[in-house]
N, CA, C and O atoms as a printed pandas DataFrame, in Angstrom:
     atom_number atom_name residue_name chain_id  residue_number  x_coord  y_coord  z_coord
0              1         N          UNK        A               1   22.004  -11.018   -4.762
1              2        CA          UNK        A               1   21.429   -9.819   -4.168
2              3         C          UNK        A               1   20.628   -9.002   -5.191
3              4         O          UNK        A               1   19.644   -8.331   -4.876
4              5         N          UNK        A               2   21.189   -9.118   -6.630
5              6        CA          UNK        A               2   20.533   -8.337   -7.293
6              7         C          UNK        A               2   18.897   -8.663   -7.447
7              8         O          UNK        A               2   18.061   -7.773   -7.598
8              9         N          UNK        A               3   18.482  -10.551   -7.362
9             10        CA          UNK        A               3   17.186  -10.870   -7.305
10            11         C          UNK        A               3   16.839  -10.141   -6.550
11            12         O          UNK        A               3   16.173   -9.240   -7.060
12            13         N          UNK        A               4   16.968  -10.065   -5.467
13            14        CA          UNK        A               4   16.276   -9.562   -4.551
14            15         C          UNK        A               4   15.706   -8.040   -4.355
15            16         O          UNK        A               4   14.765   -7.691   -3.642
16            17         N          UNK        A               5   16.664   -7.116   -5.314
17            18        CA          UNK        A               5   16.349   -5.971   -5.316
18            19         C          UNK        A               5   15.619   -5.677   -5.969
19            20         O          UNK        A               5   14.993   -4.671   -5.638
20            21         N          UNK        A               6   15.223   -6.398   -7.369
21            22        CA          UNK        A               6   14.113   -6.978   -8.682
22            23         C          UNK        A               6   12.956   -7.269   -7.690
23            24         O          UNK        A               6   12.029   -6.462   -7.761
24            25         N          UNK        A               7   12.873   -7.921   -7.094
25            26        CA          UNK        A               7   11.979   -8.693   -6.300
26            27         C          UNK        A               7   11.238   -7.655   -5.438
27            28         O          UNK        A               7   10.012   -7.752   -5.378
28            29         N          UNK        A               8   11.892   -6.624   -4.731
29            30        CA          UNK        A               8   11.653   -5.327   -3.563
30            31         C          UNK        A               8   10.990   -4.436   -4.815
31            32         O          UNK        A               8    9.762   -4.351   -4.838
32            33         N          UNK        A               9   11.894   -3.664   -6.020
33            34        CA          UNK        A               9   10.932   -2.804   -7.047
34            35         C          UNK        A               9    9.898   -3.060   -7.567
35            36         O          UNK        A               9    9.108   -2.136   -7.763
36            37         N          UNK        A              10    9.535   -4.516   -7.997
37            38        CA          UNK        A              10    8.309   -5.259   -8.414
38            39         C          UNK        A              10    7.095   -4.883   -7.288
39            40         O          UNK        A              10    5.935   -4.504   -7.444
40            41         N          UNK        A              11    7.757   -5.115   -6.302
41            42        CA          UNK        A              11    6.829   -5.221   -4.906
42            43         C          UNK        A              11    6.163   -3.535   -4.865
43            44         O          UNK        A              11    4.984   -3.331   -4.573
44            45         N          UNK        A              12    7.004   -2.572   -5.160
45            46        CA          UNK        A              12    6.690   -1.257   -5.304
46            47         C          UNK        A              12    5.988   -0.686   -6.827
47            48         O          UNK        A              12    5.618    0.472   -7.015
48            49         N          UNK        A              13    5.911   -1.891   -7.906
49            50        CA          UNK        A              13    5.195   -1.461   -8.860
50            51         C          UNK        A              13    3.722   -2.426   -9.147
51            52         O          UNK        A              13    2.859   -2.318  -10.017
52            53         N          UNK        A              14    3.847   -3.197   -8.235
53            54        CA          UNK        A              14    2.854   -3.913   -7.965
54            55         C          UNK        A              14    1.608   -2.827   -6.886
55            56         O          UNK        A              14    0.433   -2.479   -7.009
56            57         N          UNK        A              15    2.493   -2.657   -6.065
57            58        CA          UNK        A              15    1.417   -1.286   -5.122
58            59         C          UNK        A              15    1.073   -0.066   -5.267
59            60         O          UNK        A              15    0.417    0.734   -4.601
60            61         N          UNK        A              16    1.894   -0.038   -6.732
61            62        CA          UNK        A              16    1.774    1.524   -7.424
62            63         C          UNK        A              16    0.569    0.980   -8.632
63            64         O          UNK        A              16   -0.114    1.838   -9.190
64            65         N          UNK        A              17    0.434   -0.082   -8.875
65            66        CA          UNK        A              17   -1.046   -0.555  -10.040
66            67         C          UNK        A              17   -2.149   -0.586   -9.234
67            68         O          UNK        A              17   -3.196   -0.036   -9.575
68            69         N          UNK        A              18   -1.940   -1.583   -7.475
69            70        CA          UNK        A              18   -3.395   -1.350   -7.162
70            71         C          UNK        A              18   -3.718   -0.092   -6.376
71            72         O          UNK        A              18   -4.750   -0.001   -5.711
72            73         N          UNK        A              19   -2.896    0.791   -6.458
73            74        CA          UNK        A              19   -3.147    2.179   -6.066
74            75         C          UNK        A              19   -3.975    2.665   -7.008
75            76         O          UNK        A              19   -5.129    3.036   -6.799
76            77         N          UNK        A              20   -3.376    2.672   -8.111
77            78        CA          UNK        A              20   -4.133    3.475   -9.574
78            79         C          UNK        A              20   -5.097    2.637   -9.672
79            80         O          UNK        A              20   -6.017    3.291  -10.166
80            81         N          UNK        A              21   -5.497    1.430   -9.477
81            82        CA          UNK        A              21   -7.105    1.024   -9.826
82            83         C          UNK        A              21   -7.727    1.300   -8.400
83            84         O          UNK        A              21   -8.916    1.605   -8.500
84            85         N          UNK        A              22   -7.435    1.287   -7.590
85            86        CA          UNK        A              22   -8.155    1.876   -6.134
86            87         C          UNK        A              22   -8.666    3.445   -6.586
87            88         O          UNK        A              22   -9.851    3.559   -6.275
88            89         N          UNK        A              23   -8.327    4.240   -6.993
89            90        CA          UNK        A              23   -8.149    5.579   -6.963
90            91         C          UNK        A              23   -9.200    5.977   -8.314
91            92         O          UNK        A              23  -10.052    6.864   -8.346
92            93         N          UNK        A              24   -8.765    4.857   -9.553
93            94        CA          UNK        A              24  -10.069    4.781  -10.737
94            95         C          UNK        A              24  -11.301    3.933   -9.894
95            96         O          UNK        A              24  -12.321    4.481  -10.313
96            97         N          UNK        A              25  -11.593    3.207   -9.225
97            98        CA          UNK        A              25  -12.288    2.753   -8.423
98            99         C          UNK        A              25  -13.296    3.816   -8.102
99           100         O          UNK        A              25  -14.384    4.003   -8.645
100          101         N          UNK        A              26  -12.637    4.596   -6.945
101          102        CA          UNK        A              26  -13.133    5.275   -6.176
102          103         C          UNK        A              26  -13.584    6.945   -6.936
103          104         O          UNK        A              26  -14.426    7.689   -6.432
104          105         N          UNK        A              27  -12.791    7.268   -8.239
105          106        CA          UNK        A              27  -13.875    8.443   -9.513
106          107         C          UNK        A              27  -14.763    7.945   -9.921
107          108         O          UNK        A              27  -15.665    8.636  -10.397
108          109         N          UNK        A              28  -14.835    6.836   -9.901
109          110        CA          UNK        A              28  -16.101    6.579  -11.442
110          111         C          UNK        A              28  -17.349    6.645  -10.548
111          112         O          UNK        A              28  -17.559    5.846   -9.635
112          113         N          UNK        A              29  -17.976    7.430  -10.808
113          114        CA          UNK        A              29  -19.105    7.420  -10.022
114          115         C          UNK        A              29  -20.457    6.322   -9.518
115          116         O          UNK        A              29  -21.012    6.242   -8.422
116          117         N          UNK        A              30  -20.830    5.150  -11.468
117          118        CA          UNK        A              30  -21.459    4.464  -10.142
118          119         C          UNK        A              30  -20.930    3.262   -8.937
119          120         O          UNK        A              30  -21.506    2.598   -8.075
120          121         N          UNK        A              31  -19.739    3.382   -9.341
121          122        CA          UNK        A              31  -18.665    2.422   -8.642
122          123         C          UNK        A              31  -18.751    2.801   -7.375
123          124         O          UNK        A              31  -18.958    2.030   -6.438
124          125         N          UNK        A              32  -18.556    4.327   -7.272
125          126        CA          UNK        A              32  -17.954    4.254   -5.698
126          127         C          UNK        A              32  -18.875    3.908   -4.843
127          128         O          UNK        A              32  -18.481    3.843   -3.679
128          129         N          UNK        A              33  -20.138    3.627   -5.062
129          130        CA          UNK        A              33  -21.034    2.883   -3.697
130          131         C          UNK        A              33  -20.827    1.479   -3.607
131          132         O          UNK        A              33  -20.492    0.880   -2.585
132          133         N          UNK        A              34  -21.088    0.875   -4.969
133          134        CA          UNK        A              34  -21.397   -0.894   -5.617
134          135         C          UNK        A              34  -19.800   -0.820   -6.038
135          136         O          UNK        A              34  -19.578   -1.336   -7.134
136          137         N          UNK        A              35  -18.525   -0.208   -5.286
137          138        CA          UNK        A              35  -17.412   -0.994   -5.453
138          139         C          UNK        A              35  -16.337   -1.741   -4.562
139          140         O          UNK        A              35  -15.135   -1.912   -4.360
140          141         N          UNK        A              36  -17.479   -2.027   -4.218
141          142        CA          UNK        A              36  -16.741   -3.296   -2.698
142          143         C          UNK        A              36  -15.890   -4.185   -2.808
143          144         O          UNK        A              36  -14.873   -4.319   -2.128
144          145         N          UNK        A              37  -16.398   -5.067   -3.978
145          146        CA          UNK        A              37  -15.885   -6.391   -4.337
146          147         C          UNK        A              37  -14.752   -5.948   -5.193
147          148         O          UNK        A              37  -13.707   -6.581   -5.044
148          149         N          UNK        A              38  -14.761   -4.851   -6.178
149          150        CA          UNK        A              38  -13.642   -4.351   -7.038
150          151         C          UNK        A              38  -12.754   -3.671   -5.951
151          152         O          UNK        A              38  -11.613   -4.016   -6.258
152          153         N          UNK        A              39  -12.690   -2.964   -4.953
153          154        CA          UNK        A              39  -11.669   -2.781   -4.223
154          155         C          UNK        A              39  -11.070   -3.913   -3.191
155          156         O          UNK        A              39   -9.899   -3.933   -2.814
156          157         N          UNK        A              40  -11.830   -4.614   -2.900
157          158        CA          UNK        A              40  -11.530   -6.077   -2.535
158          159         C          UNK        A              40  -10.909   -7.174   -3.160
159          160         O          UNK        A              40  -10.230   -8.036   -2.603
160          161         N          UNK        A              41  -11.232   -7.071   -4.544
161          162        CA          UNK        A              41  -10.314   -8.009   -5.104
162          163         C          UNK        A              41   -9.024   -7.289   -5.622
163          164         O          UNK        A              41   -7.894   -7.687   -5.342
164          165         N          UNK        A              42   -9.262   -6.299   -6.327
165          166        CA          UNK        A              42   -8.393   -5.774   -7.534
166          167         C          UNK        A              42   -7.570   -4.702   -7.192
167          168         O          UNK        A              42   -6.820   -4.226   -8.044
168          169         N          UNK        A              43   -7.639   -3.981   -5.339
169          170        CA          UNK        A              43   -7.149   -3.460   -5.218
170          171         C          UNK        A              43   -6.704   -3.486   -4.025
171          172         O          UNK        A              43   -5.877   -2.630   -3.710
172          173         N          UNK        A              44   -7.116   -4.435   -3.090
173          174        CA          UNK        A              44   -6.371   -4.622   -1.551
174          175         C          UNK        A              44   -5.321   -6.321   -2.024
175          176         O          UNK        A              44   -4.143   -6.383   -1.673
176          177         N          UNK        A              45   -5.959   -7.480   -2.784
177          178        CA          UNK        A              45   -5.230   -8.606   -2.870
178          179         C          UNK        A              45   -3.778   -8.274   -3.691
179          180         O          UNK        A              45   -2.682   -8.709   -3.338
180          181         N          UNK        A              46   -3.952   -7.666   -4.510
181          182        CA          UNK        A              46   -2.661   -7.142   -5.262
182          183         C          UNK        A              46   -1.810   -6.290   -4.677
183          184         O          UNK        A              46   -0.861   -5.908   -5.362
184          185         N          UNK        A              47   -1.958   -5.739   -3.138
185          186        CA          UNK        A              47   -1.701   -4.753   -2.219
186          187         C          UNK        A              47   -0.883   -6.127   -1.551
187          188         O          UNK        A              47    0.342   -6.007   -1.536
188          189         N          UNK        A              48   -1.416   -7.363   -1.022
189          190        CA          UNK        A              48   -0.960   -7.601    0.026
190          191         C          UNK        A              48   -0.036   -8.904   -0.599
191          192         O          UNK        A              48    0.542   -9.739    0.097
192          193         N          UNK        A              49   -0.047   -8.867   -1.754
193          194        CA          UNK        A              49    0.984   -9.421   -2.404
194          195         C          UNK        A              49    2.477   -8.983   -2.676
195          196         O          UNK        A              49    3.523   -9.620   -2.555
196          197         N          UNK        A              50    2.162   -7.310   -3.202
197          198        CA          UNK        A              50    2.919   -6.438   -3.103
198          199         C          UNK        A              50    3.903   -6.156   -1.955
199          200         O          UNK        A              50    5.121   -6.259   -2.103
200          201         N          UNK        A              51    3.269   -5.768   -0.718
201          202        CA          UNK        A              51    3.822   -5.113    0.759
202          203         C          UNK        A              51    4.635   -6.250    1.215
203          204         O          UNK        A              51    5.373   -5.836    2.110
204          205         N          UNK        A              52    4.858   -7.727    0.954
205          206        CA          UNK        A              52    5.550   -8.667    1.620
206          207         C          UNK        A              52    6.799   -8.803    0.614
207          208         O          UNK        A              52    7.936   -9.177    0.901
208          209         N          UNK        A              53    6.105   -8.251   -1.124
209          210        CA          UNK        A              53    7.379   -8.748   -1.887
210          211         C          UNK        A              53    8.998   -7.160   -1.267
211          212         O          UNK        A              53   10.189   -7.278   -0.979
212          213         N          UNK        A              54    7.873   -5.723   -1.365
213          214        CA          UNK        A              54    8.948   -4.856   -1.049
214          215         C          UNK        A              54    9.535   -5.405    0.409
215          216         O          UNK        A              54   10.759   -5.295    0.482
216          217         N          UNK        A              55    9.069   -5.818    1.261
217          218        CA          UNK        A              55    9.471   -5.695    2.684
218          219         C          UNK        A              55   10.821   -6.920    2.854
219          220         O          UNK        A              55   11.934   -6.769    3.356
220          221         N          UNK        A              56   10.437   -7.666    2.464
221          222        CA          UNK        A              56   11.638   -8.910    1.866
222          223         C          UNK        A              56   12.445   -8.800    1.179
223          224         O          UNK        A              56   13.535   -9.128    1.647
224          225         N          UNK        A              57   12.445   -8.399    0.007
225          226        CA          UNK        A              57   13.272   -7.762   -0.898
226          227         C          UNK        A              57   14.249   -6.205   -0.376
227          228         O          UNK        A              57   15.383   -5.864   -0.711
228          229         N          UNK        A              58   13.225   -5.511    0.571
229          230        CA          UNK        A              58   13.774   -4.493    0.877
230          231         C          UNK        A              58   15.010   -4.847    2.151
231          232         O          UNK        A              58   16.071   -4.226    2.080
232          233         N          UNK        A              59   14.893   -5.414    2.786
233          234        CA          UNK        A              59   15.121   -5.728    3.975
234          235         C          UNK        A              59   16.779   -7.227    4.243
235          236         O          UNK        A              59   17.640   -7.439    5.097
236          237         N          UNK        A              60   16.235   -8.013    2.542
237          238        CA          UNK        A              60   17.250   -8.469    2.364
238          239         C          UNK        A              60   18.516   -8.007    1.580
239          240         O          UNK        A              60   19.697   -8.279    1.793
240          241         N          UNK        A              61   17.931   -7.214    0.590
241          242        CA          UNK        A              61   19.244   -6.508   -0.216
242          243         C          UNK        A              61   19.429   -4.910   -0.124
243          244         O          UNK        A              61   20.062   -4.424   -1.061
244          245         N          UNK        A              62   18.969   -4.017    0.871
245          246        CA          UNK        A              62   18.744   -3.274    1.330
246          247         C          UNK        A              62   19.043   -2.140    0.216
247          248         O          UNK        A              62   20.037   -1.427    0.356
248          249         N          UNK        A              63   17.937   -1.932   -1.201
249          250        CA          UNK        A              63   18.713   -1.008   -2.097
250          251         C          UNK        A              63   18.946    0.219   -1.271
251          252         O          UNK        A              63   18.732    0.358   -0.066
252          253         N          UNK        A              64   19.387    1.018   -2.065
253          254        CA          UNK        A              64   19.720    2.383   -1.599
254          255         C          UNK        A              64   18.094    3.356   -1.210
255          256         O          UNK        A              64   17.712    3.547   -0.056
256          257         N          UNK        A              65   17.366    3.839   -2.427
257          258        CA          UNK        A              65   16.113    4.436   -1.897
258          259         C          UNK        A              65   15.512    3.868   -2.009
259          260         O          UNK        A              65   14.733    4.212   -2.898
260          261         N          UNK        A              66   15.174    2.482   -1.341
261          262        CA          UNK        A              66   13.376    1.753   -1.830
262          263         C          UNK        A              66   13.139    2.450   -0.483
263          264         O          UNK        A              66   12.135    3.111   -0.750
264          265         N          UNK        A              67   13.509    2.777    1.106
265          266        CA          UNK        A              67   12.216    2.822    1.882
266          267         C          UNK        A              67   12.049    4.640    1.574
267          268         O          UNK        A              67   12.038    5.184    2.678
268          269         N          UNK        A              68   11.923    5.673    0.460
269          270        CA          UNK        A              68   11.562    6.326    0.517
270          271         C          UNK        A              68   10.679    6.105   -0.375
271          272         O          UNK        A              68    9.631    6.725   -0.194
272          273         N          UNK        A              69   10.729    5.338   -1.420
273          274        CA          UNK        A              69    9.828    4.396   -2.538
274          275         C          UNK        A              69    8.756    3.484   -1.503
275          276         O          UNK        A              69    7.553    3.525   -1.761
276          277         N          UNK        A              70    9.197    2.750   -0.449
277          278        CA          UNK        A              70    8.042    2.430    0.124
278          279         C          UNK        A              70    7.390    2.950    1.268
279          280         O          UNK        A              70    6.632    2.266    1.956
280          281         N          UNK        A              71    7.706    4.341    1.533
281          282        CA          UNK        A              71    7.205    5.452    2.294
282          283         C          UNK        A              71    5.864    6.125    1.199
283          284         O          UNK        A              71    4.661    6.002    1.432
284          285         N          UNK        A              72    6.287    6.618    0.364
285          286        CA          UNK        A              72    5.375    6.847   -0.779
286          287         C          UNK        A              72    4.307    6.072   -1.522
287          288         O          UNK        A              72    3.332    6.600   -2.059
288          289         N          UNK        A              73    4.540    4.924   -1.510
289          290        CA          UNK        A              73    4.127    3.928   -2.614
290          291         C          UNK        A              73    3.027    4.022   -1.160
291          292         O          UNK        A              73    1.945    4.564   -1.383
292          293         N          UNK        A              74    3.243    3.590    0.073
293          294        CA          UNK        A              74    2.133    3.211    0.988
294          295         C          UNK        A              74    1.199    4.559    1.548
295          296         O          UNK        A              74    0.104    4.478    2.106
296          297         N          UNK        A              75    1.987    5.852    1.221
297          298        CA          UNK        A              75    0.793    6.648    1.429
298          299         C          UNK        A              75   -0.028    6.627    0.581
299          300         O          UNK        A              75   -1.212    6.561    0.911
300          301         N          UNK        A              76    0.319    6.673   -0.678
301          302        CA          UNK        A              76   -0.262    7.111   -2.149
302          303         C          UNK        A              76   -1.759    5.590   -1.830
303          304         O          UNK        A              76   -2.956    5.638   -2.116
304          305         N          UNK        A              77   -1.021    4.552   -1.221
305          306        CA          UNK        A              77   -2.197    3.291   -1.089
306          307         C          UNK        A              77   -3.073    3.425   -0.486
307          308         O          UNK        A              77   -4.001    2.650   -0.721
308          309         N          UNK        A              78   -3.229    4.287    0.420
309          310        CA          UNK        A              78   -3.604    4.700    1.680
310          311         C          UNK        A              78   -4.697    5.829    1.478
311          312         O          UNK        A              78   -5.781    5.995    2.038
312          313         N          UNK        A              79   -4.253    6.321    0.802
313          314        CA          UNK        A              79   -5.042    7.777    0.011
314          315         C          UNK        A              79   -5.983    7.326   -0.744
315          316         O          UNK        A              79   -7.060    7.910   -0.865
316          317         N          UNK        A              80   -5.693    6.258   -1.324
317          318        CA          UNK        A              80   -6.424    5.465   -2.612
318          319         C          UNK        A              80   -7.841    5.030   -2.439
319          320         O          UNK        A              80   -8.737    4.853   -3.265
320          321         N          UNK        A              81   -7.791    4.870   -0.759
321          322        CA          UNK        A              81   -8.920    4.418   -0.339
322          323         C          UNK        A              81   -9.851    5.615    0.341
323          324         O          UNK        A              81  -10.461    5.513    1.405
324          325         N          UNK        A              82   -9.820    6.484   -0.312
325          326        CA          UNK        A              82  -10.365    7.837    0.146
326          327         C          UNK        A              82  -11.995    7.608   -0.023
327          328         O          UNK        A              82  -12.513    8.299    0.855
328          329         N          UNK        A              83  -12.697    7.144   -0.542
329          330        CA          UNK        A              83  -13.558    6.884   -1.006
330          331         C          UNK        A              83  -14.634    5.881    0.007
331          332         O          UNK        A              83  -15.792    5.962    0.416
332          333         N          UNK        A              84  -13.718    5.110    0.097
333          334        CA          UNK        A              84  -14.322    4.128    1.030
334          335         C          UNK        A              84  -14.358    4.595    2.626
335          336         O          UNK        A              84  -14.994    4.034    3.518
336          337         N          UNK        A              85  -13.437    5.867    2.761
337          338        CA          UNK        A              85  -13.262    6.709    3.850
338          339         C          UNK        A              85  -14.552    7.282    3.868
339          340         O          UNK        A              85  -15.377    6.884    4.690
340          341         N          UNK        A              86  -14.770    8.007    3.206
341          342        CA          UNK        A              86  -15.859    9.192    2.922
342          343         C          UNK        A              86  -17.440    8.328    3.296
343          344         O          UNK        A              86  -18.245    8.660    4.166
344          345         N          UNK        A              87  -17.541    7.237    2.408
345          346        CA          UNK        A              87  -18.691    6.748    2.267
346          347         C          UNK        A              87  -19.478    5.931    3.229
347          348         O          UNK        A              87  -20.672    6.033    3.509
348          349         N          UNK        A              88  -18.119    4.669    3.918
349          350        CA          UNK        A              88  -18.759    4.439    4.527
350          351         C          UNK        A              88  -17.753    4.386    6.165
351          352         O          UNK        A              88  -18.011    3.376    6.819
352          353         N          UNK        A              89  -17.246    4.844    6.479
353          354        CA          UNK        A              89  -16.849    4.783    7.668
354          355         C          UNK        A              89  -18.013    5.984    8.377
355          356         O          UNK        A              89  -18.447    5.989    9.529
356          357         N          UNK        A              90  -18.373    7.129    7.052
357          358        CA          UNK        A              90  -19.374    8.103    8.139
358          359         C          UNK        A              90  -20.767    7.562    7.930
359          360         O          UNK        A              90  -21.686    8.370    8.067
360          361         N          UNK        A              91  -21.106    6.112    7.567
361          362        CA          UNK        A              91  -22.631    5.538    7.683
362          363         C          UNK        A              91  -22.285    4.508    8.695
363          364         O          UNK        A              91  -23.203    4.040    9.368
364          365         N          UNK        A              92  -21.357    4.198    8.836
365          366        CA          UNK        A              92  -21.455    2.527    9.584
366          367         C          UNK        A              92  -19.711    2.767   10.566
367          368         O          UNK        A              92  -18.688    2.088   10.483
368          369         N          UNK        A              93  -19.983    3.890   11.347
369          370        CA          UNK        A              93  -18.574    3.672   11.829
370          371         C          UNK        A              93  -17.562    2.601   12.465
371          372         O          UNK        A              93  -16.383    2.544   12.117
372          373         N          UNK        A              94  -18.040    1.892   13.278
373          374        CA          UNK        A              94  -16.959    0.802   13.641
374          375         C          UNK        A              94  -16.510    0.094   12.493
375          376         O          UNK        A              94  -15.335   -0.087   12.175
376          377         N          UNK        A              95  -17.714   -0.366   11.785
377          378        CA          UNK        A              95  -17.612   -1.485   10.682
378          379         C          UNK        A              95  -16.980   -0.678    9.755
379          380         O          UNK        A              95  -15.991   -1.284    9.343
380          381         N          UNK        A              96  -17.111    0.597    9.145
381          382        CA          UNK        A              96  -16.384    1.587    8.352
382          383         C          UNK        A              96  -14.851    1.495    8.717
383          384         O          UNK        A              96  -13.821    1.244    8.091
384          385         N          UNK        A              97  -15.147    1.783    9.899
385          386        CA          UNK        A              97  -13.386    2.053    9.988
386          387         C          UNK        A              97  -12.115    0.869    9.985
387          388         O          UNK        A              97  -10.896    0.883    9.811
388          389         N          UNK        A              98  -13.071   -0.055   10.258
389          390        CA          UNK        A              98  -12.245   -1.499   10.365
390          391         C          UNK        A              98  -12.096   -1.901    8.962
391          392         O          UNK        A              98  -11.035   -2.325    8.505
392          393         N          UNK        A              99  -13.012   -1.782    8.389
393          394        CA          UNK        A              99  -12.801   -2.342    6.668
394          395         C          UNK        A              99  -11.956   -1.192    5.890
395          396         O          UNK        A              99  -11.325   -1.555    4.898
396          397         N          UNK        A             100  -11.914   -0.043    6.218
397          398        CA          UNK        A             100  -10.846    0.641    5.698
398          399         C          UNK        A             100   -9.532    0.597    6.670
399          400         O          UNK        A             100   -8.539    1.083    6.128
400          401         N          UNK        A             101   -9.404    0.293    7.503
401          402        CA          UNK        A             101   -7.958   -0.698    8.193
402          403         C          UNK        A             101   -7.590   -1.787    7.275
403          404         O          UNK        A             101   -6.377   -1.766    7.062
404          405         N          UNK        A             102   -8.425   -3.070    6.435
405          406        CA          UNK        A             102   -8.308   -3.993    6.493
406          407         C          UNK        A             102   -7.751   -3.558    5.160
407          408         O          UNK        A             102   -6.655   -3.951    4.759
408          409         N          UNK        A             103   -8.826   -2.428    4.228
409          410        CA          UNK        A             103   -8.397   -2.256    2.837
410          411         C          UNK        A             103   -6.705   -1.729    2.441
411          412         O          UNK        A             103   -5.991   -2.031    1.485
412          413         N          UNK        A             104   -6.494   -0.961    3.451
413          414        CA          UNK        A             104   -5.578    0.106    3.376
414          415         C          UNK        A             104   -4.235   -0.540    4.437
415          416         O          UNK        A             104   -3.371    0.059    5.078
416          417         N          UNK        A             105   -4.541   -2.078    4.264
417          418        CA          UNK        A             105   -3.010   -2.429    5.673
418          419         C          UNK        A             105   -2.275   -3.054    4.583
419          420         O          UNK        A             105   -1.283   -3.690    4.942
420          421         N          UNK        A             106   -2.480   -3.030    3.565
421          422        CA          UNK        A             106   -0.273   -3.201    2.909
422          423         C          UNK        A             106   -0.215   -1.605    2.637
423          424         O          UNK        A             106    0.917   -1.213    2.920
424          425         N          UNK        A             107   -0.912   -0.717    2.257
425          426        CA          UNK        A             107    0.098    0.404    2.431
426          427         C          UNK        A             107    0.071    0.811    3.714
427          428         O          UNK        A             107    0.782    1.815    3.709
428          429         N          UNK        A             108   -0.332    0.633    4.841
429          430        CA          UNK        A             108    0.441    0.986    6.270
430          431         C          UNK        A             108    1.452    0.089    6.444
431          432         O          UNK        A             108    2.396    0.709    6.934
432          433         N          UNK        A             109    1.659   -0.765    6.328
433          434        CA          UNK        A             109    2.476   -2.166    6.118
434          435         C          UNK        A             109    3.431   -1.256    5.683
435          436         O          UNK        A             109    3.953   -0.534    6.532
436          437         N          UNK        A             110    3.852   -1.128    4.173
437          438        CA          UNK        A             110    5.117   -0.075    3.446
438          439         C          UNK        A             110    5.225    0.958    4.263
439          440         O          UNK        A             110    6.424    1.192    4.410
440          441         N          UNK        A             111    4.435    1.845    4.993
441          442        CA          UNK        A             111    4.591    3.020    5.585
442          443         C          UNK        A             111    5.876    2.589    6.681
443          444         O          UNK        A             111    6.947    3.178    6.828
444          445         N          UNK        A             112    5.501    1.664    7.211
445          446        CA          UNK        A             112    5.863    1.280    8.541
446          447         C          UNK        A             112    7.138    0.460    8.170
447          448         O          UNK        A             112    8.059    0.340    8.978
448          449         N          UNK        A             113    7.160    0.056    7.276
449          450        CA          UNK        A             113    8.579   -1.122    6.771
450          451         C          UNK        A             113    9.301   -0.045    6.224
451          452         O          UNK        A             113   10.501   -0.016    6.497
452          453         N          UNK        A             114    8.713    1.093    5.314
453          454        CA          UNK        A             114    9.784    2.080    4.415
454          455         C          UNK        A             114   10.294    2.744    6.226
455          456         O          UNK        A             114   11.416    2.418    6.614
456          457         N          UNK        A             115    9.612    3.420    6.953
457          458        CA          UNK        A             115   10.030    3.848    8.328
458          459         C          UNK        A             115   11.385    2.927    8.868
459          460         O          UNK        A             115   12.501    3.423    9.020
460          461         N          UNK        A             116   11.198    2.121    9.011
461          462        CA          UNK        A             116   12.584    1.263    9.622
462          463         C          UNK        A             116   13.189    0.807    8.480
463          464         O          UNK        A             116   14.268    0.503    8.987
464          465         N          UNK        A             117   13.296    0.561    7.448
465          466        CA          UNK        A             117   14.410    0.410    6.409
466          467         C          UNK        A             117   14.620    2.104    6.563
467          468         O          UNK        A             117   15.798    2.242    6.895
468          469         N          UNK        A             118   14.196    2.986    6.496
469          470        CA          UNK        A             118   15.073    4.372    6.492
470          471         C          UNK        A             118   16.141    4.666    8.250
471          472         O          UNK        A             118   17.254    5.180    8.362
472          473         N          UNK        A             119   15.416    4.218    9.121
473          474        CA          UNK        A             119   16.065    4.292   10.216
474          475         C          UNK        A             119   17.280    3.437   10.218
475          476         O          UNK        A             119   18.345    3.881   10.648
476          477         N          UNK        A             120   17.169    2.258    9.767
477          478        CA          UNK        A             120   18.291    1.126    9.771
478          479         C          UNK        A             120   19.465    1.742    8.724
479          480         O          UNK        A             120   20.628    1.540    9.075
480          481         N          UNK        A             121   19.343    2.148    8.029
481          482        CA          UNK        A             121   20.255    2.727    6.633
482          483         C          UNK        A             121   20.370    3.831    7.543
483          484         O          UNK        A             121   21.410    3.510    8.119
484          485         N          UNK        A             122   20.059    4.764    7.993
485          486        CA          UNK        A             122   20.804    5.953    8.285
486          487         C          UNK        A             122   21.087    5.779   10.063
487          488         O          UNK        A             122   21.160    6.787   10.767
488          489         N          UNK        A             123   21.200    4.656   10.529
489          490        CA          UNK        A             123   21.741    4.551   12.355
490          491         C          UNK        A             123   23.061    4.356   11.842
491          492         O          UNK        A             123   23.890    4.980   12.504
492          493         N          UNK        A             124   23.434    3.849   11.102
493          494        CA          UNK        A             124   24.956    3.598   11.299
494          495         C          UNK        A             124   25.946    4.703   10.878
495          496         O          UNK        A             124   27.132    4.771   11.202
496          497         N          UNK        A             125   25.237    5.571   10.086
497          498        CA          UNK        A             125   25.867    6.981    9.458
498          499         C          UNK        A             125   25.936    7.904   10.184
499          500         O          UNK        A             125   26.424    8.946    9.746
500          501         N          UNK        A             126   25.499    7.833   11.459
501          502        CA          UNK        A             126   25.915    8.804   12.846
502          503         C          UNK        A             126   26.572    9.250   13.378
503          504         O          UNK        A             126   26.235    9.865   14.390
């Protein structure tokens, strides 16, 4: 059990790195137009590597606070993509809004997995 709880924190420090390069991404100024491919590779693939290791890990060894760790970890991911919010969902809306769905779904992923790992841990304490 203890792998597994190694396995769930990794998963939460893995989505806490491509948060922080999403977020340096999206300051550096001439990046944030020409940084498609850098938030595409370096900051959604390391995302969706991440969101399956916490959700497995979380779910099999159920630590004590990872889903408030992966309540956080997936807003903070989510936020990260502020940039790509701003820029282009208000030039190209459908296509905007779908590619920031696509960028930003392992931290809705954690949002939604930390949500029911917190419900499941606290139904039985009723």
């Amino acid at each position: 059990m203890k792998v597994w709880k190694v396995v769930a924190w990794v998963g939460i420090g893995i989505m806490a790195g491509a948060s922080t390069f999403a977020f340096f991404v999206c300051t550096t100024p001439p990046m944030v137009s020409e940084g498609w491919v850098l938030l595409a590779i370096f900051a959604t693939l390391p995302g969706m590597l991440g969101a399956p290791l916490v959700l497995i890990g979380g779910f099999v060894s159920k630590p004590r606070y990872l889903w408030i760790a992966s309540i956080i970890v997936g807003v903070v991911n989510v936020s990260s993509f502020y940039c790509l919010a701003l820029d282009v969902v208000a030039s190209l809306p459908l296509y905007g809004m779908l590619s920031f769905i696509l960028f930003s779904s392992p931290g809705l992923v954690c949002i939604i997995g930390g949500v029911v790992m917190g419900w499941l841990s606290h139904r039985g304490k009723a």
